[in-house]
N, C-alpha and C positions, 0 to 999 in steps of 0.2 A: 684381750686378757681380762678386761673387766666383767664384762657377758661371760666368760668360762665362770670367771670365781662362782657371779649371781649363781649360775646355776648350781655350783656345789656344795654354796652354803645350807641349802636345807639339807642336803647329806650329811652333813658334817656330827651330829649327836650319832648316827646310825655308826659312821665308820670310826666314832669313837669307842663306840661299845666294842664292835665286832675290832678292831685292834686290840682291846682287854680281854677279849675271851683268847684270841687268838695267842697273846701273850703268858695266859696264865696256864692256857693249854687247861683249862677248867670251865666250862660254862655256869657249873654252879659257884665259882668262885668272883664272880661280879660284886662289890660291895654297894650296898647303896651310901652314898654322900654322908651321909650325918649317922649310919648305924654302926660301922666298923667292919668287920670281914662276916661274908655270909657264913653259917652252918652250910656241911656237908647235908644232902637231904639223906642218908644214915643217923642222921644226928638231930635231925626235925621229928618231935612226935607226930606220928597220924591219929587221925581221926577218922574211925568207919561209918556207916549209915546203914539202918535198915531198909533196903529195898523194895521194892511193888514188888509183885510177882504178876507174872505176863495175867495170869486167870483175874488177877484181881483190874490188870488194867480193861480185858478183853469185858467184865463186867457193866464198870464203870463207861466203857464207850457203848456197850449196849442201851444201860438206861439214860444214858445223855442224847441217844439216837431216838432212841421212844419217847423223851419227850421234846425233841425237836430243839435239841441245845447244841448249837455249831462245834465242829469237831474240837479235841483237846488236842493241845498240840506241845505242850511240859507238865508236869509231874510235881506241886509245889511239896518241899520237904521240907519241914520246920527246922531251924538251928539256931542255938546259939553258944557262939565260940567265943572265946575271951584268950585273945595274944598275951602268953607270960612273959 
């Protein structure tokens, strides 16, 4: 009996969650501890980003090749966001 529990205690935060979602029949409705009830993501503003465009990446891996600079392998985007 003792050996079962060990084993299920590290489950135990996962099947707390998945009991609250299951219960609220809302996955976005999870709240965190100290915030109160989530927003509906309807009700979250977005924020878009300007994108690369493929020619602009196909560019840039060209002259990283010509001069012998190891492949790219992410795309840094600058941001910055301030949580209201």
């Amino acid at each position: 009996m003792i050996e079962s529990s060990r084993r299920l205690l590290p489950m135990l935060p996962g099947l707390l969650l998945l009991l609250t979602v299951v219960l609220t029949n809302n996955p976005m409705a999870v709240a965190a501890p100290d915030q109160g009830a989530v927003l509906p993501l309807s009700a979250v503003a977005r924020q878009g980003f300007v994108g690369i465009t493929a020619a602009e990446m196909a560019a840039d891996d060209a002259l990283r090749q010509a001069e012998g600079l190891p492949y790219r392998f992410a795309v840094p985007v600058d941001v910055a966001l301030t949580p209201s």
